[in-house]
C-alpha positions as CSV (number, residue, x, y, z in Angstrom):
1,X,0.0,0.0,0.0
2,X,0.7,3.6,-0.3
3,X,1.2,6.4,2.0
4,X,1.7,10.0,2.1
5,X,1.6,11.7,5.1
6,X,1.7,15.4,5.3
7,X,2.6,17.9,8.3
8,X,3.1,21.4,8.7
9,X,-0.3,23.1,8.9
10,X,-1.3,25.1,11.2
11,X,-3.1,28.9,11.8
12,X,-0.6,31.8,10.5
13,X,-1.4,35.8,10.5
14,X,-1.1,37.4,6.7
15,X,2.6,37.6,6.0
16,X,3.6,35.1,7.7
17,X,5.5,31.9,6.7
18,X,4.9,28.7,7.0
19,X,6.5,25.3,6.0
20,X,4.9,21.8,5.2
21,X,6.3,18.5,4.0
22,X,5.3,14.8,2.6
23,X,6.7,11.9,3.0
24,X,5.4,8.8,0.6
25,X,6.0,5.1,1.6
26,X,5.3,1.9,0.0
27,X,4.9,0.7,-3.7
28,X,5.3,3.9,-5.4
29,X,6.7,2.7,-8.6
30,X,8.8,4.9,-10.4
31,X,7.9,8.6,-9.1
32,X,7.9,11.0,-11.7
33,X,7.3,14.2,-10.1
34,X,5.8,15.1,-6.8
35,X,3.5,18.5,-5.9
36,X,0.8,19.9,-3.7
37,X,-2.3,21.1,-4.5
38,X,-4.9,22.7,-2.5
39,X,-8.6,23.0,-2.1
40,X,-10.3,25.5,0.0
41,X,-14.2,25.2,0.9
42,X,-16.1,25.6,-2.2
43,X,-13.8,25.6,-4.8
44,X,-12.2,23.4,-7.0
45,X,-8.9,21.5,-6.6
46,X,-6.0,23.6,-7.5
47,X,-2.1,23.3,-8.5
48,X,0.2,24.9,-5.9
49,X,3.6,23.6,-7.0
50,X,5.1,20.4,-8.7
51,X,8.6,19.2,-9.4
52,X,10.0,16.6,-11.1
53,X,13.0,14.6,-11.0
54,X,14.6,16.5,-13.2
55,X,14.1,19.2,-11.2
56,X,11.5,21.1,-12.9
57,X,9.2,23.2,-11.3
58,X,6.0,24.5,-11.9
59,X,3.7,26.9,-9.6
60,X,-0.2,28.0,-9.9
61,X,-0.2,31.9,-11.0
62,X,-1.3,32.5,-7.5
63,X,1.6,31.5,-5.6
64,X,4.4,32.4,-8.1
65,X,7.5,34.2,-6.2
66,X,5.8,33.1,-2.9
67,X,6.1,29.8,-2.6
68,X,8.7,27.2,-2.7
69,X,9.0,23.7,-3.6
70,X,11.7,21.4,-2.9
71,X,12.4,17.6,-3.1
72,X,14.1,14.3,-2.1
73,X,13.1,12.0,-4.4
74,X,15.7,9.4,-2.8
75,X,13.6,9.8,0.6
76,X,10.4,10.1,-1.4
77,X,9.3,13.8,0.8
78,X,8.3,17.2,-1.0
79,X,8.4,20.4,0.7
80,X,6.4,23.7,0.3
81,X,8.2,26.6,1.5
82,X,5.3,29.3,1.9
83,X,6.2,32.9,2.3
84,X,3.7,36.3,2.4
85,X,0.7,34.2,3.3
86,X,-2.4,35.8,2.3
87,X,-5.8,34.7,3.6
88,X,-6.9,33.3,0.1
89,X,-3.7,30.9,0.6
90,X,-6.4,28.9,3.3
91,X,-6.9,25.8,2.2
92,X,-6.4,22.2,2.8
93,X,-3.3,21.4,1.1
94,X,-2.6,17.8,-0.4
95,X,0.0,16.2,-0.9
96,X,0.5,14.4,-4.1
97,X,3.0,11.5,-6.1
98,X,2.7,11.3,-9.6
99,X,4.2,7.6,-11.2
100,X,4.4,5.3,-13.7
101,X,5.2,2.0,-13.4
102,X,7.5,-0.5,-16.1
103,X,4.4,-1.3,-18.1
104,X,3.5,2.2,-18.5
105,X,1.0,2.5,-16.2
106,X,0.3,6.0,-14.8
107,X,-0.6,6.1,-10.9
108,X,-1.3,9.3,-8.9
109,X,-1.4,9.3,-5.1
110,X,-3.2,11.5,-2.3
111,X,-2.3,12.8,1.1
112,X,-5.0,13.1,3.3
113,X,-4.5,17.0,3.4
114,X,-3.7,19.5,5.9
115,X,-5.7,22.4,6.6
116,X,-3.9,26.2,6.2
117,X,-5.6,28.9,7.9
118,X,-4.4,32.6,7.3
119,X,-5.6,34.7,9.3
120,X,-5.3,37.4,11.8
């Protein structure tokens, strides 16, 4: 089975930083690229960040030059570096593993999410 567990939420005033991270176990395949995405009440399901292997990044018009991601894809664990949080950032934030395995199978994988509240 698969597992990605996520950590780092929490309640942060507007402007404020804050700093999560996911960490995927078990039969993952080949991972391709790893990313969060968010969803707050309401709305639909949203790119935040992605990175692949190779190193290539790739950020939602919204966070661009706010938000950082970063990854070990050795250790299978993604960060997002969030800086100059605004309260529209609030959201539950997933974690997510894109793969493929030898056959050519594609496989995507979920966190559970953790909630991001910005607010003062």
């Amino acid at each position: 089975q698969v597992q990605l567990v996520e950590s780092g939420g929490g309640l942060v005033q507007p402007g404020g930083s804050l700093r999560l991270s996911c960490a995927a176990s078990g039969s993952l395949f080949d991972i391709y690229a790893m990313g969060w995405y968010r969803q707050d009440a309401g709305k639909v399901r949203e790119l935040v960040a992605t990175i692949d292997t190779g190193g290539a990044t790739k950020y939602g018009d919204s966070v661009k030059g706010r938000f950082t991601i970063s990854a070990d894809f050795a250790k299978s664990t993604v960060w997002l570096q969030m800086n100059s949080l605004k309260a529209s950032d609030t959201a539950v934030y997933y974690c997510n593993v894109y793969s493929t395995s030898d056959d050519g199978e594609e496989y995507d994988y979920w966190g559970q999410g953790t909630q991001v509240t910005v607010s003062s």
